[in-house]
matplotlib code that plots the C-alpha trace (Angstrom):
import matplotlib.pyplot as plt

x = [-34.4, -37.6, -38.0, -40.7, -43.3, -42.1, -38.5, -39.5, -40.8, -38.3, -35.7, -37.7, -38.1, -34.4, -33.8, -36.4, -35.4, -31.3, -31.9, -34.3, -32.5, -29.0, -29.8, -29.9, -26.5, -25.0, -26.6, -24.3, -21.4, -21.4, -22.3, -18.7, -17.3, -17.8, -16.5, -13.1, -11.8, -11.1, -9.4, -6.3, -7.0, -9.5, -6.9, -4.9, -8.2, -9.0, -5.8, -4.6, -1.1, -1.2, -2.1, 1.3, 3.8, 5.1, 8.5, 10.4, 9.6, 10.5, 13.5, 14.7, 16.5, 14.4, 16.6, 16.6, 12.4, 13.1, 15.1, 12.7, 10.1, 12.0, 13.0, 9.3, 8.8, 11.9, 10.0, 9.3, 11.2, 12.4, 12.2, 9.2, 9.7, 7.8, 8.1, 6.6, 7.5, 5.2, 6.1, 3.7, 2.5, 1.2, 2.3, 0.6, 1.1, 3.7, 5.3, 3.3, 5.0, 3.6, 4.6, 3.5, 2.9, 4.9, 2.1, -0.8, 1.3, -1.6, -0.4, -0.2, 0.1, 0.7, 2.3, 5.7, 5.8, 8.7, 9.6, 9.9, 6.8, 4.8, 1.2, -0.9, -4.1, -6.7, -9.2, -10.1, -13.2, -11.5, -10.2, -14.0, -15.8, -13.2, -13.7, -17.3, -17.1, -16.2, -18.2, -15.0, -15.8, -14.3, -14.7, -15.8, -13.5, -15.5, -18.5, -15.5, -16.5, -20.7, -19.6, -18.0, -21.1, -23.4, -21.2, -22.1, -25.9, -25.2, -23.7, -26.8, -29.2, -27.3, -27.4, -30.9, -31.9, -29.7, -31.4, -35.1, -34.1, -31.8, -34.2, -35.0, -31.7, -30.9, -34.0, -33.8, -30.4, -32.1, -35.6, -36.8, -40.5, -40.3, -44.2, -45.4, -45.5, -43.9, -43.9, -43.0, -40.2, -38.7, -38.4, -36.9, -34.3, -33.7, -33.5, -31.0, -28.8, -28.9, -27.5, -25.7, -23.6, -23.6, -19.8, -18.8, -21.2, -20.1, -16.5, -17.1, -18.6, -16.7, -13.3, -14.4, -15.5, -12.2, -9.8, -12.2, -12.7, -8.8, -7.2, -9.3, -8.9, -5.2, -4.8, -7.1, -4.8, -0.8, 0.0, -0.2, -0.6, 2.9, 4.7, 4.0, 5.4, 3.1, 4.6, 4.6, 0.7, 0.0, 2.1, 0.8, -3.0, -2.1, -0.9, 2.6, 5.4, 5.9, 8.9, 12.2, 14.2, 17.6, 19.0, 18.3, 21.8, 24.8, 25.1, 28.5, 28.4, 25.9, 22.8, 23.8, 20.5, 17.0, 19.2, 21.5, 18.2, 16.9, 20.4, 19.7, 16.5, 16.9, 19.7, 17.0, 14.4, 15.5, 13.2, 12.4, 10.2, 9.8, 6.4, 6.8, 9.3, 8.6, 11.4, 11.8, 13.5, 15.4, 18.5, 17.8, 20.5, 19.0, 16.5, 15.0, 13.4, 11.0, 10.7, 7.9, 7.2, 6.3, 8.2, 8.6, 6.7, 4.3, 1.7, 0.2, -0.2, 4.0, 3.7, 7.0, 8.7, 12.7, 13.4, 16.5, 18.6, 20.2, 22.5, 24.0, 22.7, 21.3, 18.0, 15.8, 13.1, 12.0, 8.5, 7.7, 5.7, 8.1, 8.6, 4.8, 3.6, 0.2, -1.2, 0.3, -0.6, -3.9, -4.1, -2.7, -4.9, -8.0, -7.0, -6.1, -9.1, -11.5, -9.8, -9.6, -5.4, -5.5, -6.6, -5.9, -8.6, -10.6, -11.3, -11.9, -15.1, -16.5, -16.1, -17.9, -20.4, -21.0, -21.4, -23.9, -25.6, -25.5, -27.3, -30.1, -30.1, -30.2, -33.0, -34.9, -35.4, -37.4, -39.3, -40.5, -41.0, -43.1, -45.1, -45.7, -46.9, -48.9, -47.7, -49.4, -50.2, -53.2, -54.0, -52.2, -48.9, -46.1, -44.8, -42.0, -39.7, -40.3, -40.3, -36.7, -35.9, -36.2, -34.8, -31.6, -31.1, -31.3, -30.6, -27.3, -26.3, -27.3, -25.2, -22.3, -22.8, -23.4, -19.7, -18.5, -19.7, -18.8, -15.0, -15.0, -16.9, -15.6, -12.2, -9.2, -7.9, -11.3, -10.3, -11.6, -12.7, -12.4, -15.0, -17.4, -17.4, -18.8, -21.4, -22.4, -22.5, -24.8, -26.8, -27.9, -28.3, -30.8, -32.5, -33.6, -34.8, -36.6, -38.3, -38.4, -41.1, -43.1, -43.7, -47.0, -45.3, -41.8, -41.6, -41.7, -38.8, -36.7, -37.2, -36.5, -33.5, -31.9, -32.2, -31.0, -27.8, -27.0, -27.2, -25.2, -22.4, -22.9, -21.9, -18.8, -16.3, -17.4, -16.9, -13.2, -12.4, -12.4, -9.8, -7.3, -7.0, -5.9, -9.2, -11.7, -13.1, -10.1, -8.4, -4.8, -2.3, -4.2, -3.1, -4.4, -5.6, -7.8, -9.3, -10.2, -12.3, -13.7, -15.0, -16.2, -18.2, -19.5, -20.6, -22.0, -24.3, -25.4, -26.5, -28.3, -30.3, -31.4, -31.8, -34.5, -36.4, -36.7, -37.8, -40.2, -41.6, -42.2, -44.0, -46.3, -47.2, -50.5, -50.0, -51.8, -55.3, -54.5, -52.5, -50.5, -47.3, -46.6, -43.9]
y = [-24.7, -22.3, -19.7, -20.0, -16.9, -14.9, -15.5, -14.1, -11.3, -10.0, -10.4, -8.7, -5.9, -5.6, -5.7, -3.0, -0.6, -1.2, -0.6, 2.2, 4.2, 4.1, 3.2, 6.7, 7.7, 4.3, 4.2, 7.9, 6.4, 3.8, 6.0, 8.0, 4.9, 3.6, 6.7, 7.0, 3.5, 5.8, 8.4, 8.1, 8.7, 11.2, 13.1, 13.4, 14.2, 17.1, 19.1, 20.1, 20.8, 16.5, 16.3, 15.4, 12.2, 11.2, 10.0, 13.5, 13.8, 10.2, 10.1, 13.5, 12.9, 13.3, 16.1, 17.9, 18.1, 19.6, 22.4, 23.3, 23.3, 25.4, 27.6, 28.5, 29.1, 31.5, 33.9, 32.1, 34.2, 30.7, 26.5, 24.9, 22.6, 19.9, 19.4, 16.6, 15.5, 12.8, 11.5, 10.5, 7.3, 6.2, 7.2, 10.6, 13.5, 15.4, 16.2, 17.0, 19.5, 20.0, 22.2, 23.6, 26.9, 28.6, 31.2, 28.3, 24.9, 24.1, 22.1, 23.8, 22.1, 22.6, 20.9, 21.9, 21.7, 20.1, 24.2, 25.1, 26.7, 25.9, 25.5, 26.2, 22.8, 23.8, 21.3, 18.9, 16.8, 13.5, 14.2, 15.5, 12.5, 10.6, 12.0, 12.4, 8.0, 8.0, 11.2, 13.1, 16.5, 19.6, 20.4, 17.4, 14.6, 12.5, 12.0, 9.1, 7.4, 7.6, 6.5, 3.2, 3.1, 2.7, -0.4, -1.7, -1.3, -2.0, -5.5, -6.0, -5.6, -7.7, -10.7, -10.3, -10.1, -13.6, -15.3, -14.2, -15.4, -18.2, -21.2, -19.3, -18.1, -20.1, -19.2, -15.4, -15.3, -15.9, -14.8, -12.1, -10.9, -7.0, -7.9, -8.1, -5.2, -2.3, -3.9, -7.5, -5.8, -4.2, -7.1, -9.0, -6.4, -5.8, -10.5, -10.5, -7.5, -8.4, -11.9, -11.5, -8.4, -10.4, -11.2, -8.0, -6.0, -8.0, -7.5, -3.8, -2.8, -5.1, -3.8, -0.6, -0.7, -2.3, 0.8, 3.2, 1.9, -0.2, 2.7, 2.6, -0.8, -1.3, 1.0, -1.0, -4.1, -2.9, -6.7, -7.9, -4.7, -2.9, -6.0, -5.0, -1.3, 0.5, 3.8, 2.5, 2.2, 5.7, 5.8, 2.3, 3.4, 7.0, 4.5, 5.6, 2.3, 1.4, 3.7, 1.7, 2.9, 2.4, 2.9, 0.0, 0.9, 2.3, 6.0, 5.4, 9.3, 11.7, 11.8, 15.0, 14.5, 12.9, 11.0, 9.7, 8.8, 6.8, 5.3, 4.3, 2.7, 0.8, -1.1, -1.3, -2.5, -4.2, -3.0, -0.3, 2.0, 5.8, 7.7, 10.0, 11.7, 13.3, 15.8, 17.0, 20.2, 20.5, 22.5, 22.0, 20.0, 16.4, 16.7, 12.9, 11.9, 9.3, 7.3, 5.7, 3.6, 0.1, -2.8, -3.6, -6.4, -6.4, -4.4, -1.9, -3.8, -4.2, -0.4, 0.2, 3.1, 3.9, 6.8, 8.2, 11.0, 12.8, 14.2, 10.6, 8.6, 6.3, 3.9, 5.0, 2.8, 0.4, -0.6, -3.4, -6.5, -8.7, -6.7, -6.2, -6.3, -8.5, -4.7, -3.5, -6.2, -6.7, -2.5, -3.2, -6.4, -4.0, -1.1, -3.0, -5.0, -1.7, 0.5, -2.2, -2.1, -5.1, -6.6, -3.2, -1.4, -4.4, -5.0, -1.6, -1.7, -4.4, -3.0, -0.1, -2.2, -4.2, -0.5, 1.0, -2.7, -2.3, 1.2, -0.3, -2.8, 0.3, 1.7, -1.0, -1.9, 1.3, 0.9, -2.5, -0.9, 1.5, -1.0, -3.2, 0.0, 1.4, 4.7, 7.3, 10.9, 12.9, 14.1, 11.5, 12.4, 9.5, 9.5, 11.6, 8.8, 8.0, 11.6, 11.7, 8.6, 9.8, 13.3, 11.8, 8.3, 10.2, 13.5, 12.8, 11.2, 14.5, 16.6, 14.3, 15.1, 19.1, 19.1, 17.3, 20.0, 22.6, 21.1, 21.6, 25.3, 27.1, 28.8, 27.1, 30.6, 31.3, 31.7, 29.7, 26.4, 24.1, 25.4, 26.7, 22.9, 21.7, 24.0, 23.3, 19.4, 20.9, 23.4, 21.2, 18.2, 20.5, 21.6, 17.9, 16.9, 20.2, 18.9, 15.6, 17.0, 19.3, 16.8, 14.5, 11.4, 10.6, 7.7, 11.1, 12.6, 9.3, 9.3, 13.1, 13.9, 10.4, 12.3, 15.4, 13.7, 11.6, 14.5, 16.4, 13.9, 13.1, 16.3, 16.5, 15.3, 17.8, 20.5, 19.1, 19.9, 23.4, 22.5, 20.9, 19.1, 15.4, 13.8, 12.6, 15.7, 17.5, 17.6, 17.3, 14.9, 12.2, 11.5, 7.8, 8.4, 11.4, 9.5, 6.5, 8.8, 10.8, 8.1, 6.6, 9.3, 9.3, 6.1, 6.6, 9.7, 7.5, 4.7, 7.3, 8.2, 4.5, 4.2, 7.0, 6.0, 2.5, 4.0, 6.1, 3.5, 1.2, 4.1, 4.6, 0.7, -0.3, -2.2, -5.5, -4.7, -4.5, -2.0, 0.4, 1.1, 4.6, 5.6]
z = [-6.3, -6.5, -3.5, -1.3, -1.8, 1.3, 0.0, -3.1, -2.5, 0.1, -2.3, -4.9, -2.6, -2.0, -5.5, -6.7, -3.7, -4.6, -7.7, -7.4, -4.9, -6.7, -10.4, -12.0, -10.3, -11.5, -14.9, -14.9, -13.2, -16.1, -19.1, -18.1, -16.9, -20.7, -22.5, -19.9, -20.7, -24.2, -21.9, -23.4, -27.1, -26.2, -24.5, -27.4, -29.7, -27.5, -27.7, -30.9, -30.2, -29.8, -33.2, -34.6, -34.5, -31.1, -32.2, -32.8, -29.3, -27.8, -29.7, -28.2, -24.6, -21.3, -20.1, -23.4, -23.1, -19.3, -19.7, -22.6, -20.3, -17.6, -20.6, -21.3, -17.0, -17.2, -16.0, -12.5, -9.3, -8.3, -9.6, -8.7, -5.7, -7.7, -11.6, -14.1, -17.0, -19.0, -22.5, -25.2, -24.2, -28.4, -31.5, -31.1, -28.7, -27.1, -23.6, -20.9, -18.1, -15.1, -12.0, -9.1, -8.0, -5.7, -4.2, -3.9, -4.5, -7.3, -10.4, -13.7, -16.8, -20.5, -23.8, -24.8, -28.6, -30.7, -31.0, -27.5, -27.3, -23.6, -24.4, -20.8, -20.6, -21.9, -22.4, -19.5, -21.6, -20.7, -17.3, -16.3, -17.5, -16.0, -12.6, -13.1, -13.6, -9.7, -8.1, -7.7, -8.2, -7.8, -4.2, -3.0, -2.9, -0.5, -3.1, -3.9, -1.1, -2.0, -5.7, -3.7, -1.7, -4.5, -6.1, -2.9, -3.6, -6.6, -6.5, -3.6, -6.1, -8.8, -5.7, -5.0, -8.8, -9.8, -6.3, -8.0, -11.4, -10.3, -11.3, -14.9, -15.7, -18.7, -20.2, -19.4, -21.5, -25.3, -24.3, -26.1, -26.8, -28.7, -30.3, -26.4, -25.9, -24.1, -20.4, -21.4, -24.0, -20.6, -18.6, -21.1, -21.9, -18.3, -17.9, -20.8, -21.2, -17.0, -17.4, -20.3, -18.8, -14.9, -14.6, -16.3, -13.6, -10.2, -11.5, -12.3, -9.1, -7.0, -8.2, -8.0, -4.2, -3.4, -5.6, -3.2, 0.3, -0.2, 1.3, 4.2, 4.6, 4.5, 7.2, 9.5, 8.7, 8.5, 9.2, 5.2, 4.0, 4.7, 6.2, 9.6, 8.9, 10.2, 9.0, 5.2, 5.4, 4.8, 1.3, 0.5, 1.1, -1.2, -3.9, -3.5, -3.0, 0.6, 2.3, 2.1, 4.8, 3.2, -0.4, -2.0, -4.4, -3.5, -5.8, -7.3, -8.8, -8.6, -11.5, -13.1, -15.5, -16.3, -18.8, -16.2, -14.1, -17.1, -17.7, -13.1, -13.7, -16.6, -15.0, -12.2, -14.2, -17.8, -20.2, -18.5, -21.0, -19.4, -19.4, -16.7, -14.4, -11.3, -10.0, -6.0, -5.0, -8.2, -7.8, -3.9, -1.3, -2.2, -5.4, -6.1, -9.2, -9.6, -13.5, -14.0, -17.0, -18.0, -19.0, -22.8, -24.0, -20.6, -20.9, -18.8, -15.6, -15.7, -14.3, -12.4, -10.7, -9.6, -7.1, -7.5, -5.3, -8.0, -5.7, -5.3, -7.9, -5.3, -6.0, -2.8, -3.6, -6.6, -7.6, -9.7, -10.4, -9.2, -5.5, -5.3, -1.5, -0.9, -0.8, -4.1, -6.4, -5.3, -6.3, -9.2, -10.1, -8.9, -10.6, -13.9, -13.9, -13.6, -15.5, -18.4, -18.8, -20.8, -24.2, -26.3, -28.4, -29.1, -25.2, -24.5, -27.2, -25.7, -21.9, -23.0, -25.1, -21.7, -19.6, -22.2, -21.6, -17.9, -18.1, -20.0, -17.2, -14.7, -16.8, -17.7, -14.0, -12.7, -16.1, -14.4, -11.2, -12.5, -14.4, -11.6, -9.5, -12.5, -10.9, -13.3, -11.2, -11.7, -15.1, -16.8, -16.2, -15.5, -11.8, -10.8, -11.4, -15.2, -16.0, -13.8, -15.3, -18.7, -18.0, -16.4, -18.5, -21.6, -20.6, -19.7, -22.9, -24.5, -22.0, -22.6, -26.4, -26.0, -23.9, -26.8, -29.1, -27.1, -26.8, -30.7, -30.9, -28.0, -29.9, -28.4, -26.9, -25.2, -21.3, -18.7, -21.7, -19.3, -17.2, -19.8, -21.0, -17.6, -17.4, -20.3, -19.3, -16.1, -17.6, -20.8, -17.8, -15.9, -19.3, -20.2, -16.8, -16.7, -20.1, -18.3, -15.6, -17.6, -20.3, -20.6, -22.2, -21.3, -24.3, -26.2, -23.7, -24.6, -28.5, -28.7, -26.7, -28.1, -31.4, -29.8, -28.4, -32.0, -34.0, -31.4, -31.5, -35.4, -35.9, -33.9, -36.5, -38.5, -36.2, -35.4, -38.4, -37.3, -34.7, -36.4, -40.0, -38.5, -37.9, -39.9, -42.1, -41.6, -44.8, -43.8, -42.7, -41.0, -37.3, -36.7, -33.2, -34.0, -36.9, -34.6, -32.3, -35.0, -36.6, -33.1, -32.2, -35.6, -35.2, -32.0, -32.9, -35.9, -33.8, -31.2, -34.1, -34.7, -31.3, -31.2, -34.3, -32.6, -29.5, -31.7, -33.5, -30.1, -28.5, -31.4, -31.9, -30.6, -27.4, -26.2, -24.2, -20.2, -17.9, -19.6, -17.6, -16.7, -19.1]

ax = plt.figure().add_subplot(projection="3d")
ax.plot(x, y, z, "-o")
ax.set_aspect("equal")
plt.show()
């Protein structure tokens, strides 16, 4: 069915505006969206005290690895109210402790080695580019809710582009015309990187709305969200199990330990394999204890949790796939689906294959906005948004790379690393859209700080090796994780710097006689 003209161009207009107004905060959304589905193995990669087998410390007993970690707090006036315990979740890594403070009730977390010794967090790559995937940044939690917003304008311009294209769409998938020239190269990368990545990007951004505005939802609609129990929507809607009134076991002696509360929760939940224990008002009148783990042989979306009173050794409430509410296995669908907990290594390449495709998507479709307006300013210089476009499409590649240099130069006992790694990220951001606007030709911008960000991340292996002797270049006793992401940001950096001599080699090729666009 072919639109009629007015049709057309009303949702062509949607569709450049959409994708104008929210492409350069998406095309960032998606470039940390890509690098967090490798959250976990980066996590291990950035801490050096990781860099050892996991099995010493999953074979030693859950209570054991606590008292260590109260050991190394002895100097606390009281127990934290709230404690956590997670266990290495791969064959690398060891315990995480976690507990609050008593003077501001803020979490603190370090490593406790194999020897006792309580390492305080230091690095916080991972968990930033994480939250940077979703807006949530220090300070300002409700940017969570704008990063769900712009899936939304997102998935209207994805519409609005397949309605345009609808009648061609089998013929946009394999066409490809790089001798064109610049403008027709664009519009066919933005047609088939854009047809070829269409389920993966309405899947993306519609899950993603859904883990952000859910909440809000559920409590508008208790009914098949909580069962009718109105007061189980708030824990439902903060992604904690539904309140359950009454024990849901009989405690037959009290739960003296984390190993009885394992012994609980397996007989709860066969196969129950432990990553995490959360403890309440330990040494208090009724301390609780929640175990969360998976089930073997399930994968990750078998997630499950058992809440124990270890004062009775009663089950308070159990959370599983099988006793899912509507509400919790639609968030565990959603959230499994977006955050890629399925497939294994293999999946998680392609996901972020599919993201880097959907930035050049992003990208790609200003370029053809900008071509269609010829918008060139005076004296030659591109329009404010190809020189923006540029200095935030490749500049934050190049930011992403300088933090990951940074992680690997900053000495590991430097105070405050954490933070000096994130303004790095924001000051070498700024720096390239500052060289953005002040330059004449932002093909240039593009070819140069690609380079600038492959050679950054090429050479981050080498500075690991600094940090600890497991990876790549390091010399010693090869951890397999560190390897793996040694060698992928290797890789990476190497294929930036392809990238950029590509991008070089287009911008200097003569181009067909007619309009030149503006970038």
């Amino acid at each position: 069915m072919k639109l009629s003209v007015h049709a057309w161009r009303t949702l062509w207009a949607y569709h450049a505006w959409a994708g104008i107004a929210v492409g350069l905060a998406l095309h960032l959304m998606f470039l940390c969206g890509a690098i967090s589905v490798f959250r976990e193995p980066l996590g291990v990669w950035e801490e050096p005290v990781q860099h050892r087998a996991a099995r010493d410390t999953l074979a030693t007993s859950p209570q054991v690895l606590l008292e260590r970690g109260l050991a190394a707090l002895g100097d606390l006036p009281a127990i934290p109210q709230r404690l956590w315990l997670g266990l290495p979740k791969g064959r690398a890594g060891v315990a995480r402790f976690r507990y609050t403070d008593a003077r501001t009730s803020a979490w603190r977390a370090g490593w406790l080695e194999p020897s006792g010794r309580f390492t305080a967090e230091r690095e916080s790559l991972a968990t930033f580019l994480y939250h940077l995937h979703y807006l949530a940044l220090p300070g300002l939690a409700g940017l969570a809710y704008l990063a769900g917003a712009l899936a939304l304008a997102f998935l209207l311009a994805v519409a609005t582009g397949v309605l345009i294209h609808l009648p061609y769409l089998g013929r946009q998938l394999w066409r490809f015309r790089p001798e064109t020239g610049r403008r027709v190269l664009w519009s066919d990368l933005h047609k088939v990187l854009g047809v070829m990545g269409l389920p993966f990007q309405i899947l993306i951004c519609y899950t993603g709305a859904l883990v952000v505005f859910g909440p809000v939802l559920l409590t508008a609609m208790p009914g098949p969200g909580a069962g009718g129990d109105g007061d189980a929507v708030g824990q439902v809607a903060s992604h904690e199990p539904a309140r359950i009134g009454a024990p849901v076991g009989p405690g037959r002696q009290p739960a003296r330990s984390l190993d009885d509360a394992l012994r609980i929760a397996r007989a709860e939940v066969p196969g129950f394999l432990p990553l995490a224990f959360g403890v309440q008002d330990l040494g208090g009148t009724r301390p609780l204890v929640r175990a969360a783990g998976l089930i073997e042989g399930e994968g990750e979306m078998s997630a499950s949790s058992v809440l124990i009173d270890l004062s009775t050794g009663a089950v308070l409430q159990v959370d599983t796939p099988a006793a899912d509410l509507a509400s919790h296995a639609t968030r565990r669908w959603l959230s499994g689906i977006h955050y890629a907990y399925f497939g294994g290594p293999a999946m998680r390449i392609v996901l972020a294959m599919l993201a880097f495709a959907a930035c050049t998507t992003i990208l790609t479709g200003n370029w053809i906005w900008l071509a269609r307006k010829r918008a060139v300013g005076a004296g030659g210089r591109p329009h404010l948004l190809a020189r923006l476009t540029a200095g935030i499409g490749a500049g934050s590649i190049v930011a992403v790379a300088a933090m990951f240099v940074a992680s690997r130069v900053l000495p590991m006992a430097t105070a405050g690393r954490s933070a000096t790694e994130q303004a790095v990220f924001a000051g070498v951001l700024a720096a390239c859209v500052a060289w953005a606007l002040r330059a004449r030709s932002s093909s240039a911008v593009w070819w140069q700080q690609l380079a600038a960000a492959g050679a950054l991340l090429a050479s981050v292996p080498l500075w690991a090796a600094r940090v600890s002797p497991a990876g790549l270049f390091g010399g010693g006793a090869p951890i397999a994780t560190v390897v793996a992401v040694d060698l992928g940001i290797l890789v990476a950096g190497l294929a930036l710097l392809g990238l950029a001599a590509a991008v070089r080699r287009a911008s200097r090729a003569p181009q067909p006689s007619g309009p030149e666009a503006a970038a």
